[in-house]
Each structure stands twice: as C-alpha cells, then as structure tokens.
C-alpha positions in Angstrom: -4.5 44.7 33.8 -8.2 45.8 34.3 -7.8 47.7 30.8 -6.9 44.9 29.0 -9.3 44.2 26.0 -8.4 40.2 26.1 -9.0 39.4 29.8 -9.8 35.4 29.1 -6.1 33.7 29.2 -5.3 30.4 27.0 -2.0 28.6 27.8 -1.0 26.3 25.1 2.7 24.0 26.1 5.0 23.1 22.7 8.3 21.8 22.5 11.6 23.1 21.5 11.3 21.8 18.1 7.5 23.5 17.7 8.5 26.7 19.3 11.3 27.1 16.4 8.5 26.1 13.8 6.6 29.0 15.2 8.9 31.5 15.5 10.4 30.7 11.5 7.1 31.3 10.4 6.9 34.6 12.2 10.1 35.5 10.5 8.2 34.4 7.2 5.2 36.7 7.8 7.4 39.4 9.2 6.2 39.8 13.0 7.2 39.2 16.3 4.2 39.5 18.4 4.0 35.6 19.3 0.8 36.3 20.8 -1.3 38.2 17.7 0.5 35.1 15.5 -0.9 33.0 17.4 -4.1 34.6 17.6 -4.9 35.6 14.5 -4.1 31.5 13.2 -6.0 29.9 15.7 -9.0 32.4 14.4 -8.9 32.5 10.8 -6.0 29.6 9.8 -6.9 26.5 8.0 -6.7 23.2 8.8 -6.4 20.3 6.5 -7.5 16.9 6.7 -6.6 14.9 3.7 -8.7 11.9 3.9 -6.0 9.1 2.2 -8.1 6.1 2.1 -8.1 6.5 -2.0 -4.4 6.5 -2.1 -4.2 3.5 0.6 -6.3 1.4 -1.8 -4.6 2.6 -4.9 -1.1 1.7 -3.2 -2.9 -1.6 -2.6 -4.0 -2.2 -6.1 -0.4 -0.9 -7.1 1.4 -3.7 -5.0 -0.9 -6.7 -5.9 -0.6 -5.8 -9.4 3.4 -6.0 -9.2 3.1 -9.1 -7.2 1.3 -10.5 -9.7 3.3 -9.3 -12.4 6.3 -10.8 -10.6 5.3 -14.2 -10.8 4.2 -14.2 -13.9 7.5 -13.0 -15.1 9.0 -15.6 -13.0 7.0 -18.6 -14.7 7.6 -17.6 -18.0 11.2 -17.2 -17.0 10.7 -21.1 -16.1 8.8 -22.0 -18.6 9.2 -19.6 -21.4 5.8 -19.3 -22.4 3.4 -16.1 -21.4 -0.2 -17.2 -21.2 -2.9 -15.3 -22.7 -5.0 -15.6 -19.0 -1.9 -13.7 -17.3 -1.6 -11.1 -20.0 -5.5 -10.6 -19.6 -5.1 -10.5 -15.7 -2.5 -8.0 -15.8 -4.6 -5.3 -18.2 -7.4 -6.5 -15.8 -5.1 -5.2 -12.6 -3.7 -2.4 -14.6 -7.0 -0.9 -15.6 -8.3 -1.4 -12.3 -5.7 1.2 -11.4 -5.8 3.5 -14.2 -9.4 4.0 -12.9 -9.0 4.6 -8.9 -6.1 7.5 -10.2 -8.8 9.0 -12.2 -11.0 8.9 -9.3 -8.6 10.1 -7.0 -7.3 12.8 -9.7 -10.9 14.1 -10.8 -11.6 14.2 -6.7 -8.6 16.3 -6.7 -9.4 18.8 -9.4 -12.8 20.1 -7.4 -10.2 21.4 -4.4 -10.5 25.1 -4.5 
C-alpha cells in the first residue's frame, strides 16, 4: 500500500438504482474499472446547469394567453359576437410569446 500512487481515499455512498446507472455507462464506454470511471468523470466530466427561468415565464405567458383565449371563446359562444379589444389582446398575448421563444431560442443558438 505504501506504493500506491493515489494514497488520499474519497468514499462516495449511492443507491441501488445509481449504482446500476454507473455501471450501464461503464458498459457504454467499455470499462470496468469503477474506480478510473469514476475518476476520470469527477476530473474532466461536465456538469450542466440549465437555468429554466425563461421557459418558466414562457410557460406562464403560454397559460395566461389560453386562459384568456378560453374566455373569450366562451363569451362569444354566449353572445356571438368577437370584439375587436379581444382579438387585439390576444395578438398582444401571442406576440408577447413569439418574442420570449426567440429570446430563449437565440440564447440557445450561442451553446457550443
């Protein structure tokens, strides 16, 4: 043990269910040396964090502007007229989306 190059131990604990992910993507990169695995993606793998805050808002946009759209369906289903202010609301709500996409989508074109 006094040869040993890595003398520094690090214990991690996983579940069943996590064990199994890390031994299929052994199998996937073709070793079984749990240890250099390991290694070798807690030196040089990648971790993501997606910040979703841009989707959050577009989902919000997305679910006021059915709501909307919703009730106006339902009071010209009552009244059987469409008013020009609910027409101009909803291409006010839809553009409003149409814009935070492109935001989110020309955000998304810079990943490398």
């Amino acid at each position: 043990m006094a040869n040993r190059k890595r003398q520094i131990p690090i214990i991690i604990m996983v579940n069943e269910r996590e064990k199994a992910l890390i031994e299929e993507k052994m199998r996937q990169l073709g070793t079984k040396n749990m240890g250099a695995y390991i290694r070798k993606m807690a030196i040089d793998g990648y971790v993501i964090r997606l910040d979703l805050s841009d989707i959050s808002e577009l989902v919000s946009l997305l679910r006021r502007s059915s709501n909307n759209l919703n009730q106006y369906a339902k009071r010209a289903h009552e009244t059987g007229r469409i008013y020009e202010a609910d027409i101009e609301d909803i291409q006010s709500s839809l553009k409003s989306v149409w814009e935070k996409a492109d935001q989110i989508m020309t955000r998304l074109s810079t990943i490398d």
